[in-house]
TIVO-2410 file (N, C-alpha, C; in nm, 3 decimals):
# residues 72
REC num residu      c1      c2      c3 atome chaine
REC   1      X  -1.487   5.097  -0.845     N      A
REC   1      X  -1.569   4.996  -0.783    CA      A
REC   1      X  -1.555   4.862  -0.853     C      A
REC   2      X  -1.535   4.859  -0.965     N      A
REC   2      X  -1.512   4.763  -1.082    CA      A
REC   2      X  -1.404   4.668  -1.012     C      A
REC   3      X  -1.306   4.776  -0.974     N      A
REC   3      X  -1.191   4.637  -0.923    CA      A
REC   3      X  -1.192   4.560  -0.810     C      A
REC   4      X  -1.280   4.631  -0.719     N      A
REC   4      X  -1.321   4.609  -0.596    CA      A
REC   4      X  -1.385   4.467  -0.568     C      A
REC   5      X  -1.518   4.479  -0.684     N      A
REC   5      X  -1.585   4.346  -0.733    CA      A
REC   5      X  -1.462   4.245  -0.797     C      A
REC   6      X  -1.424   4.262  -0.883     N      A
REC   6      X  -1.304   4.221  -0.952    CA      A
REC   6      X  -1.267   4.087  -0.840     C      A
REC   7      X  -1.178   4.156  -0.725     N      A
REC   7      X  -1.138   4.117  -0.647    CA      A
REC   7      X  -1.183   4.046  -0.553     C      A
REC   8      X  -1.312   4.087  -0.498     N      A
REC   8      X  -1.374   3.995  -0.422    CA      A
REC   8      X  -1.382   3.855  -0.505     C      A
REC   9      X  -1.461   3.899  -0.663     N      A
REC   9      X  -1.456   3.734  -0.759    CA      A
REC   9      X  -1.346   3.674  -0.712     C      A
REC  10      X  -1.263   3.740  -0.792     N      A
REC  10      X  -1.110   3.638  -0.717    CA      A
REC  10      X  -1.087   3.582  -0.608     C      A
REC  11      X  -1.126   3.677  -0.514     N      A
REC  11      X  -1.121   3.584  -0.382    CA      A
REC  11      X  -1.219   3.468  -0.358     C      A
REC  12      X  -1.326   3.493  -0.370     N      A
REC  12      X  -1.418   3.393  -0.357    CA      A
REC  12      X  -1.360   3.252  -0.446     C      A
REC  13      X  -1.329   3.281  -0.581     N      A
REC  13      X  -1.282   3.180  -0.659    CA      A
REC  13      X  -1.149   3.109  -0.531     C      A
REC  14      X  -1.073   3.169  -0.498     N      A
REC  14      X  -0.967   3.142  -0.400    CA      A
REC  14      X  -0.995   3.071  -0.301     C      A
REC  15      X  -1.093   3.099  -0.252     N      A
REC  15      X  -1.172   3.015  -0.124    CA      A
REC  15      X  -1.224   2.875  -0.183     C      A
REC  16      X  -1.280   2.881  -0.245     N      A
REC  16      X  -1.393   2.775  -0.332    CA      A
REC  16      X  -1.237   2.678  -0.364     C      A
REC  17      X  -1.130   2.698  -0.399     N      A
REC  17      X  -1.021   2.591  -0.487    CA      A
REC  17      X  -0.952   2.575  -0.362     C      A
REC  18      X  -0.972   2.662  -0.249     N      A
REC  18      X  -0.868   2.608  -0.141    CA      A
REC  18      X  -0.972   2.532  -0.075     C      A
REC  19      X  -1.092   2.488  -0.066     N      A
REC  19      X  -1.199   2.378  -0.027    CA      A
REC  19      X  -1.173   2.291  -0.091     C      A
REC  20      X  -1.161   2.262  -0.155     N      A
REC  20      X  -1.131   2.150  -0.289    CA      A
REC  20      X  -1.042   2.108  -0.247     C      A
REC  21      X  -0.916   2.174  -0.284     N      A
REC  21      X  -0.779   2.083  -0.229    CA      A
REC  21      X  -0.766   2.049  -0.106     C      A
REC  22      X  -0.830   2.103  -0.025     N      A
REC  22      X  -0.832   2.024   0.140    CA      A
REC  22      X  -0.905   1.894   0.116     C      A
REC  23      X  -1.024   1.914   0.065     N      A
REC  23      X  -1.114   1.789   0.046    CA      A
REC  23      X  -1.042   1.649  -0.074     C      A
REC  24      X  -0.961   1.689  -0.165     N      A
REC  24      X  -0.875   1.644  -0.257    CA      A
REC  24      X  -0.732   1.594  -0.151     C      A
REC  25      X  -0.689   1.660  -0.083     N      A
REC  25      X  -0.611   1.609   0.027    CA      A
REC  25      X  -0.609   1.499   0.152     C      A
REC  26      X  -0.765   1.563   0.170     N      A
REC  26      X  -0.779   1.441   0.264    CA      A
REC  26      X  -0.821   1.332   0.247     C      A
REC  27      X  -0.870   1.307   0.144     N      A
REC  27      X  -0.928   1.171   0.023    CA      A
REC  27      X  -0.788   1.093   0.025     C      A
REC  28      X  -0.691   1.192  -0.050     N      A
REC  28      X  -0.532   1.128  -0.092    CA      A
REC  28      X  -0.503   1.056   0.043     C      A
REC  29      X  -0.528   1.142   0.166     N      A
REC  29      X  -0.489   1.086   0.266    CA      A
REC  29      X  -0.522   0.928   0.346     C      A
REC  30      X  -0.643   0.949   0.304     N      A
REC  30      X  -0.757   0.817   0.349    CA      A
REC  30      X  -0.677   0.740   0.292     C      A
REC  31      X  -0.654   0.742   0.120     N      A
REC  31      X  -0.597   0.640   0.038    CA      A
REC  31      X  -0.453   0.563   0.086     C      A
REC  32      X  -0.409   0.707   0.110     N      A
REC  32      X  -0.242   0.638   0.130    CA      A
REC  32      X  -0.286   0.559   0.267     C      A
REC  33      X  -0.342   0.544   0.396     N      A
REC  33      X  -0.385   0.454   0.457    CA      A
REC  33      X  -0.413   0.386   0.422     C      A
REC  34      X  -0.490   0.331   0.332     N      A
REC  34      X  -0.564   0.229   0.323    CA      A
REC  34      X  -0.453   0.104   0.229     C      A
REC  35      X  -0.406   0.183   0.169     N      A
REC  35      X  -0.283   0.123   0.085    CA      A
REC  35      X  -0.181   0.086   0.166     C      A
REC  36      X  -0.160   0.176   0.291     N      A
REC  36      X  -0.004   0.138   0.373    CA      A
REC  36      X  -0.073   0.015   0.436     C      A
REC  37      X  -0.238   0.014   0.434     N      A
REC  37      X  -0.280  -0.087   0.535    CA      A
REC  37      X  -0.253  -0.278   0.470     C      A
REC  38      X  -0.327  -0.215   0.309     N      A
REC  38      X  -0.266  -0.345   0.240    CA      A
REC  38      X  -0.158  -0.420   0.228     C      A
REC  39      X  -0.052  -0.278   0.213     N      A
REC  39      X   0.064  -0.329   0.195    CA      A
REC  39      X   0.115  -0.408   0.313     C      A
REC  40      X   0.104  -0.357   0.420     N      A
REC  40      X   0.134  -0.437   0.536    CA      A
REC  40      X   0.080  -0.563   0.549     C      A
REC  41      X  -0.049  -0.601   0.525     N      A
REC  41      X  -0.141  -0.733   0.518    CA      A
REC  41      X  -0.052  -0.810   0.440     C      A
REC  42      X  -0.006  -0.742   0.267     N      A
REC  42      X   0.047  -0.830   0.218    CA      A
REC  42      X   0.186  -0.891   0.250     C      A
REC  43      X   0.272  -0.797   0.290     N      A
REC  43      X   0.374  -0.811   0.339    CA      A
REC  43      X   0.387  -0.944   0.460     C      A
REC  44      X   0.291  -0.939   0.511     N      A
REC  44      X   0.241  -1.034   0.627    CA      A
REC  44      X   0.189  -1.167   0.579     C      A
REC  45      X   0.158  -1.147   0.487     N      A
REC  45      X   0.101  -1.292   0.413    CA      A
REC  45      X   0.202  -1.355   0.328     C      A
REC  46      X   0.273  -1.242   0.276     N      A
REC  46      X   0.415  -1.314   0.218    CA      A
REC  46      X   0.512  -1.410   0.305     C      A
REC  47      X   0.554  -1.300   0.387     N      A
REC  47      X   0.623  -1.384   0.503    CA      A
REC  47      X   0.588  -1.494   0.567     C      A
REC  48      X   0.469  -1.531   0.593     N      A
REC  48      X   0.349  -1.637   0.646    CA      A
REC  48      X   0.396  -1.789   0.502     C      A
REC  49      X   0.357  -1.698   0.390     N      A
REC  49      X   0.356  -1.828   0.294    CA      A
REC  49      X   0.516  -1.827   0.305     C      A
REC  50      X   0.578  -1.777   0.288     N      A
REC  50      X   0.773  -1.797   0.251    CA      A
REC  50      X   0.778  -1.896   0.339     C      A
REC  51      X   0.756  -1.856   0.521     N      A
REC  51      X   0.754  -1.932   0.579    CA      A
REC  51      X   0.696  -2.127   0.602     C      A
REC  52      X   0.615  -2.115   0.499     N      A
REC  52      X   0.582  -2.235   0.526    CA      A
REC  52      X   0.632  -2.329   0.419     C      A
REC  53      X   0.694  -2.232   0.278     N      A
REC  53      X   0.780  -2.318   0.181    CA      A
REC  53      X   0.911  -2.358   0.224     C      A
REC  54      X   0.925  -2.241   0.328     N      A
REC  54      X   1.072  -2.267   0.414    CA      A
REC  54      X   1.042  -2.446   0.479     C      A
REC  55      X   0.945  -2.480   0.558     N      A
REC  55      X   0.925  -2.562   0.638    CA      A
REC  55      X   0.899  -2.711   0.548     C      A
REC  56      X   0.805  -2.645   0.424     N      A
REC  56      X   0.815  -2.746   0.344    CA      A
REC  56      X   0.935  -2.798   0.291     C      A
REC  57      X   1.046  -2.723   0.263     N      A
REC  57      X   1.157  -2.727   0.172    CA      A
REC  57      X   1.229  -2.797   0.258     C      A
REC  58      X   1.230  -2.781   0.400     N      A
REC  58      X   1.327  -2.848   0.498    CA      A
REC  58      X   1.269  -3.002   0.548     C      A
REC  59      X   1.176  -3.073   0.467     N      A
REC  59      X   1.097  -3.171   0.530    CA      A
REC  59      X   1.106  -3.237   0.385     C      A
REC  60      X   1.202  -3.197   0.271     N      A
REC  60      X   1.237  -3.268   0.169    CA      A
REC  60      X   1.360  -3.333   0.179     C      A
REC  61      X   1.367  -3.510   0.122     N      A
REC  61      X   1.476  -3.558   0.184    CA      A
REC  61      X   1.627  -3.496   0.104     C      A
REC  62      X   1.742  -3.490   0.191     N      A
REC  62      X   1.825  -3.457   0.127    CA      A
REC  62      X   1.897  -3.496   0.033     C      A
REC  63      X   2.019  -3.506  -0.034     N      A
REC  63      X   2.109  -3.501  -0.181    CA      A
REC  63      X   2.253  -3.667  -0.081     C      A
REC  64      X   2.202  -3.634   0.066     N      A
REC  64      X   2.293  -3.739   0.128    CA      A
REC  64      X   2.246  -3.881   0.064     C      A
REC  65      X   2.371  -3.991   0.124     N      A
REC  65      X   2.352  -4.113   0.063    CA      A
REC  65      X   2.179  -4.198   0.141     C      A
REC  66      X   2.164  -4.151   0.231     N      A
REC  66      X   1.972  -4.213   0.287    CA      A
REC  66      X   1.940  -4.201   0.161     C      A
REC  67      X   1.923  -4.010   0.129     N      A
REC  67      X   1.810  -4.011   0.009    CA      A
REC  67      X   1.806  -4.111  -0.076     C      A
REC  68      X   1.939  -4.127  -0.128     N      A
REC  68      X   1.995  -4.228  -0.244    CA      A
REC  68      X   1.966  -4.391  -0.256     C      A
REC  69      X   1.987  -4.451  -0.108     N      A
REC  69      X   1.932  -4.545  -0.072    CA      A
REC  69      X   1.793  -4.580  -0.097     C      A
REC  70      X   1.718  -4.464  -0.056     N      A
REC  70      X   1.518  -4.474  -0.068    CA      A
REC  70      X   1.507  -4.476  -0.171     C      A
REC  71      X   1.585  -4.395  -0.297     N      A
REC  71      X   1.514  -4.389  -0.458    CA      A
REC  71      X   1.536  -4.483  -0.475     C      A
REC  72      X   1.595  -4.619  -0.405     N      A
REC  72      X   1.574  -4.725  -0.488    CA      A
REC  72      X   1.493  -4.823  -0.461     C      A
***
């Protein structure tokens, strides 16, 4: 009878750690969303600012003889 009990402990312990890691799983899961969500935001805000150093950078006068003319 000893092992009988034995075993049920074990199982129960078995049940109880496979609750856990579902609940430990689906947490991880929430996270990695929430992170793919940032990353995308940031990714989006990068491109946004690149873009506008791009626009700035092209609205600087050029290395031609104009520029050369104005510095003086």
């Amino acid at each position: 009878m000893a092992k009988f009990e034995d075993l049920a402990e074990r199982v129960d312990r078995l049940v109880l750690r496979h609750q856990e890691l579902k609940r430990t799983s689906a947490l991880i899961a929430q996270q990695l969303v929430s992170v793919t969500n940032e990353r995308d935001s940031l990714r989006s805000r990068l491109a946004a600012a690149r873009a506008r150093i791009d626009a700035l950078l092209a609205r600087l006068p050029g290395d031609g003889p104009e520029a050369t003319a104005a510095e003086r």
